[in-house]
C-alpha positions as CSV (number, residue, x, y, z in Angstrom):
1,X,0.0,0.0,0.0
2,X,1.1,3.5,-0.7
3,X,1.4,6.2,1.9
4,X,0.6,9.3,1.2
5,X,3.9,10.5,2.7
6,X,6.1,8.7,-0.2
7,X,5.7,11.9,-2.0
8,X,7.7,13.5,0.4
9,X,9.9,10.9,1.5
10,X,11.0,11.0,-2.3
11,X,11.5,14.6,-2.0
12,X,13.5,14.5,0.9
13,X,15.4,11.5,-0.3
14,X,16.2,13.5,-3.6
15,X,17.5,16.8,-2.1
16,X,20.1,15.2,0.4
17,X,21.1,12.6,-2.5
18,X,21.6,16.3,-4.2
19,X,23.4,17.8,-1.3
20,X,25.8,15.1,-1.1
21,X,26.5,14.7,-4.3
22,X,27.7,18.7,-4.3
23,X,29.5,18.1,-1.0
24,X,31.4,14.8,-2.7
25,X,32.4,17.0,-5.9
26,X,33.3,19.8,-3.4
27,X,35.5,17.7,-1.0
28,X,38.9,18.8,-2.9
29,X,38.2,22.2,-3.0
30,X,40.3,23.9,-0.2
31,X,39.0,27.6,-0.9
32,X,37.9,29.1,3.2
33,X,34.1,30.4,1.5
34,X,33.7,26.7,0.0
35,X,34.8,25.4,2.9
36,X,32.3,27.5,5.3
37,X,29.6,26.3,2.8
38,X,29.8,22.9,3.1
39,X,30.2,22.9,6.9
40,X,26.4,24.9,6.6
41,X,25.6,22.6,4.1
42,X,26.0,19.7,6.6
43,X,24.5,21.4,9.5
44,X,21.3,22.0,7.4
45,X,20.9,18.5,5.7
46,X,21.4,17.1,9.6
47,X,19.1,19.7,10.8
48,X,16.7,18.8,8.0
49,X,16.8,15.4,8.6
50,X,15.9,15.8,12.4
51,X,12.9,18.1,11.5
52,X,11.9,15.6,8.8
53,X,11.7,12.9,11.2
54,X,10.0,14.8,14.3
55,X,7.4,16.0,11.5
56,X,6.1,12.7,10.1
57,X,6.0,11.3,14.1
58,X,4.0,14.3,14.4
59,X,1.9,13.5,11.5
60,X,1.1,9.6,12.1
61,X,0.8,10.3,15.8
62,X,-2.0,13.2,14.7
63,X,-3.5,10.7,12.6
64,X,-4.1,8.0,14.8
65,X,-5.9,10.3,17.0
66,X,-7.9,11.5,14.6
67,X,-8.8,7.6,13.4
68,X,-9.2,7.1,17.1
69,X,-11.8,9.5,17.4
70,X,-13.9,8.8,14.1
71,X,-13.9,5.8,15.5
72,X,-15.3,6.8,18.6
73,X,-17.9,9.2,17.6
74,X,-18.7,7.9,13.7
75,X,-22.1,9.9,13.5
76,X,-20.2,13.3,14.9
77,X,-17.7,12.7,12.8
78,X,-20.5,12.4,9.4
79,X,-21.9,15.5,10.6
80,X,-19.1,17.5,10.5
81,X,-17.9,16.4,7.1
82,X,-21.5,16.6,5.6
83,X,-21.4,20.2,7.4
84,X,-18.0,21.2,5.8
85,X,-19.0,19.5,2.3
86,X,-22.2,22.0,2.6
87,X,-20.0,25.0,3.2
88,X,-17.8,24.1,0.7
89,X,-20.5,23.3,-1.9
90,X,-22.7,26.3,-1.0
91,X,-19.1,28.5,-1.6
92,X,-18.4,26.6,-4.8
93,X,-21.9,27.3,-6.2
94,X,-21.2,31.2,-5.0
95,X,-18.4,31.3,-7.1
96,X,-20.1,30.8,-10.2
């Protein structure tokens, strides 16, 4: 099954593939401003990394609660979405 995060996984795999890739063809270069860019370079990508991970904890622990209380309260939970569908519908049919 696909999650809907693989979107962004791919993302994230892609840009620090990208990063190291410029820090590997970089790793000769001596120059002091190359240098200081590739030390910020690393600190972002770890930095990034850490973020990434607390966000999509963040995100499956949200959704479990969420699950948790459709689950609970199924015809709250139908009344609120038919609710928002109206509002959304009656907006919708504004615009035009």
């Amino acid at each position: 099954m696909k999650t809907p995060s693989n979107g962004m996984r791919d993302a994230m795999n892609n840009i620090t593939d990208d990063a190291s890739a410029l820090l590997s063809a970089t790793a000769d270069v001596a120059e002091e401003k190359v240098v200081e860019a590739r030390d910020r370079l690393k600190s972002a990508l770890a930095s990034a990394k850490d973020t990434y991970v607390i966000v999509q904890k963040k995100a499956a622990a949200s959704a479990k609660v969420a699950d948790k209380t459709i689950r609970d309260n199924p015809y709250y939970a139908i009344g609120i979405a038919f609710g928002v569908g109206a509002v959304i519908g009656y907006l919708w049919k504004r615009r035009d």
